[in-house]
C-alpha positions as CSV (number, residue, x, y, z in Angstrom):
1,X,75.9,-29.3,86.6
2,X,72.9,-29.0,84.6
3,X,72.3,-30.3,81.6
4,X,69.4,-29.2,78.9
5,X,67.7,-31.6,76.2
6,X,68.3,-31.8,73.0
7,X,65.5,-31.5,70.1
8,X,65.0,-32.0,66.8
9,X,62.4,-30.7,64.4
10,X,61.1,-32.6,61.8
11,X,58.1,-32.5,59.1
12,X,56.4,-35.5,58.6
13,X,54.3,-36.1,55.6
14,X,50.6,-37.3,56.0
15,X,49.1,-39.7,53.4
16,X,46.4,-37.0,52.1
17,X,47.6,-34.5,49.7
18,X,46.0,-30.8,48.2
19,X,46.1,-29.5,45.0
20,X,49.8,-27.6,45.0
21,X,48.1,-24.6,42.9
22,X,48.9,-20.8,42.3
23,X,46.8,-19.0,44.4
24,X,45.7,-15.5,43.0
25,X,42.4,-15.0,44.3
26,X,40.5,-16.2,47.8
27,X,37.8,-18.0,45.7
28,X,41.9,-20.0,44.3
29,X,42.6,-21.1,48.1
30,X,38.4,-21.7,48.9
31,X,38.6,-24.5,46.3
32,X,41.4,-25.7,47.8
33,X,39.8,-25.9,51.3
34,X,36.2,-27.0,51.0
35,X,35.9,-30.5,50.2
36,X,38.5,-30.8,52.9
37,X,35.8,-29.3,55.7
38,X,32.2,-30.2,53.8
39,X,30.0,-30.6,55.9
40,X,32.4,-30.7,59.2
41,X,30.7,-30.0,62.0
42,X,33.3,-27.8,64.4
43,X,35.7,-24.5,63.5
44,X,38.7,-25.9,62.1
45,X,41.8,-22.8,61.8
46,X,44.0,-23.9,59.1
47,X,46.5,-22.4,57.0
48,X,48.4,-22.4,53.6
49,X,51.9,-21.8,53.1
50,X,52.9,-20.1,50.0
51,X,55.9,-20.0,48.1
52,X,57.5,-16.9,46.1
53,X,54.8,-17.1,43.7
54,X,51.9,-18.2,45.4
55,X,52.0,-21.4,44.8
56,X,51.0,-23.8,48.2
57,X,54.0,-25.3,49.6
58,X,52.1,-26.5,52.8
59,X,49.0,-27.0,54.2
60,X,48.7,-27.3,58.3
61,X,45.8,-27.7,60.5
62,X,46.1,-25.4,63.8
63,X,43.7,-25.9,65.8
64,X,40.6,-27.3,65.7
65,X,37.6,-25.9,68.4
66,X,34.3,-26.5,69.3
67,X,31.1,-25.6,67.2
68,X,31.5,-22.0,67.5
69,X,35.3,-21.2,68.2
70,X,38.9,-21.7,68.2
71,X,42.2,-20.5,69.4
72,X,45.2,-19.5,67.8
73,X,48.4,-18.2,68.4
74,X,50.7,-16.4,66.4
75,X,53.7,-19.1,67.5
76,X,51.8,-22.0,65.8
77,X,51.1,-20.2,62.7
78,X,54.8,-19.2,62.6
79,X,56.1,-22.0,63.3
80,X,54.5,-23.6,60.4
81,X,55.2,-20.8,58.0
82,X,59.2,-21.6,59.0
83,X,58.9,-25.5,58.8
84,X,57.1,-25.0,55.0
85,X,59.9,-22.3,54.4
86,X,57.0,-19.9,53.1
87,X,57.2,-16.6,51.7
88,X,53.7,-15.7,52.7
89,X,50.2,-17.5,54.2
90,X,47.0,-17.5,53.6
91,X,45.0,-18.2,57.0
92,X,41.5,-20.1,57.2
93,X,38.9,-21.2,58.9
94,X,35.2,-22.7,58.2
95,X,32.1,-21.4,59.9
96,X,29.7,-24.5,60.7
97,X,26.9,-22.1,60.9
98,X,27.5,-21.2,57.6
99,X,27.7,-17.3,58.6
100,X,30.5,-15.7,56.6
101,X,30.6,-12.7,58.7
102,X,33.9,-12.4,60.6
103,X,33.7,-12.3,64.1
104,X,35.2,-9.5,66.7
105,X,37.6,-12.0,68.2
106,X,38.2,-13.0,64.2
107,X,39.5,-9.5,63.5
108,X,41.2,-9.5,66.9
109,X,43.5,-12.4,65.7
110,X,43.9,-11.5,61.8
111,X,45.5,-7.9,63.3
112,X,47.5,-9.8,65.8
113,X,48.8,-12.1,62.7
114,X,49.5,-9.7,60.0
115,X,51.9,-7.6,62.7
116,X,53.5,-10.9,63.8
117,X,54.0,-11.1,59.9
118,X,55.7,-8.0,59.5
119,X,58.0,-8.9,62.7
120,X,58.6,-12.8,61.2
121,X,58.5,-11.1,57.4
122,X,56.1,-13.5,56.4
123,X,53.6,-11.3,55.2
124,X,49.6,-12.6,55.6
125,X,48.3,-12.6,52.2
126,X,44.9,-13.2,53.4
127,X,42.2,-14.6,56.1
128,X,39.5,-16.2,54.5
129,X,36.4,-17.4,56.5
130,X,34.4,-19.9,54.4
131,X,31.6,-21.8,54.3
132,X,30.4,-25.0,52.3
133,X,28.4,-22.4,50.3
134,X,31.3,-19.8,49.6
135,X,34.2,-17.5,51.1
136,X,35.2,-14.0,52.6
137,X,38.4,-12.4,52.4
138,X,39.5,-9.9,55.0
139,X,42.3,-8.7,52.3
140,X,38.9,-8.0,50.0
141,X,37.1,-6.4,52.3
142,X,40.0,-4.3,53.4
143,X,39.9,-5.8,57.3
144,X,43.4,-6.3,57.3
């Protein structure tokens, strides 16, 4: 017979803490974000869950890459989202380089995302690529 192992999920909260604030803008969730990456010197993908009305419910790093990129799958975003029981994310990520230009493979992934939303039905509110200096939102710039 063969047997198969048993797992259990659980959330485990860290010691530092973000401002559990409505988000209505990308400049809301760039406050949020920055002094968490000032100055830091590799692309860090991160993401806030939000609850039915905005407001962050969790905050998880992904991944975090070298000085230029980093990977990310649509499993470990979702399987965030459904830990934080969110009813929608906001994705980020910092440029070191201080460019707020999205790259190709940034687009790439945001598409990839936002229909892995609609499967999930966790909608992506947003993809916000920021800086030290400031922020860009796909949503805004209608790259979603």
């Amino acid at each position: 017979m063969k047997y198969a192992y048993v797992y259990t999920v659980q959330l485990v909260r860290e010691r530092q803490r973000i401002p559990a604030d409505i988000l209505n803008t990308p400049a809301d969730a760039w406050r949020t974000l920055r002094g968490l990456y000032k100055g830091y010197p590799m692309e860090v993908f991160s993401m806030l869950s939000l609850n039915a009305r905005n407001q962050v419910c969790g905050y998880s790093v992904v991944t975090s890459g070298i000085l230029n990129s980093s990977l990310v799958h649509p499993r470990e975003i979702f399987q965030r989202a459904i830990r934080f029981n969110a009813a929608g994310i906001i994705l980020a990520h910092n440029h070191p380089s201080g460019n707020l230009e999205p790259s190709s493979e940034d687009l790439r992934m945001t598409k990839q995302m936002v229909e892995a939303g609609k499967i999930m039905g966790i909608p992506i509110h947003d993809h916000i690529i920021f800086t030290d200096d400031g922020c860009t939102s796909l949503a805004e710039r209608g790259m979603m």
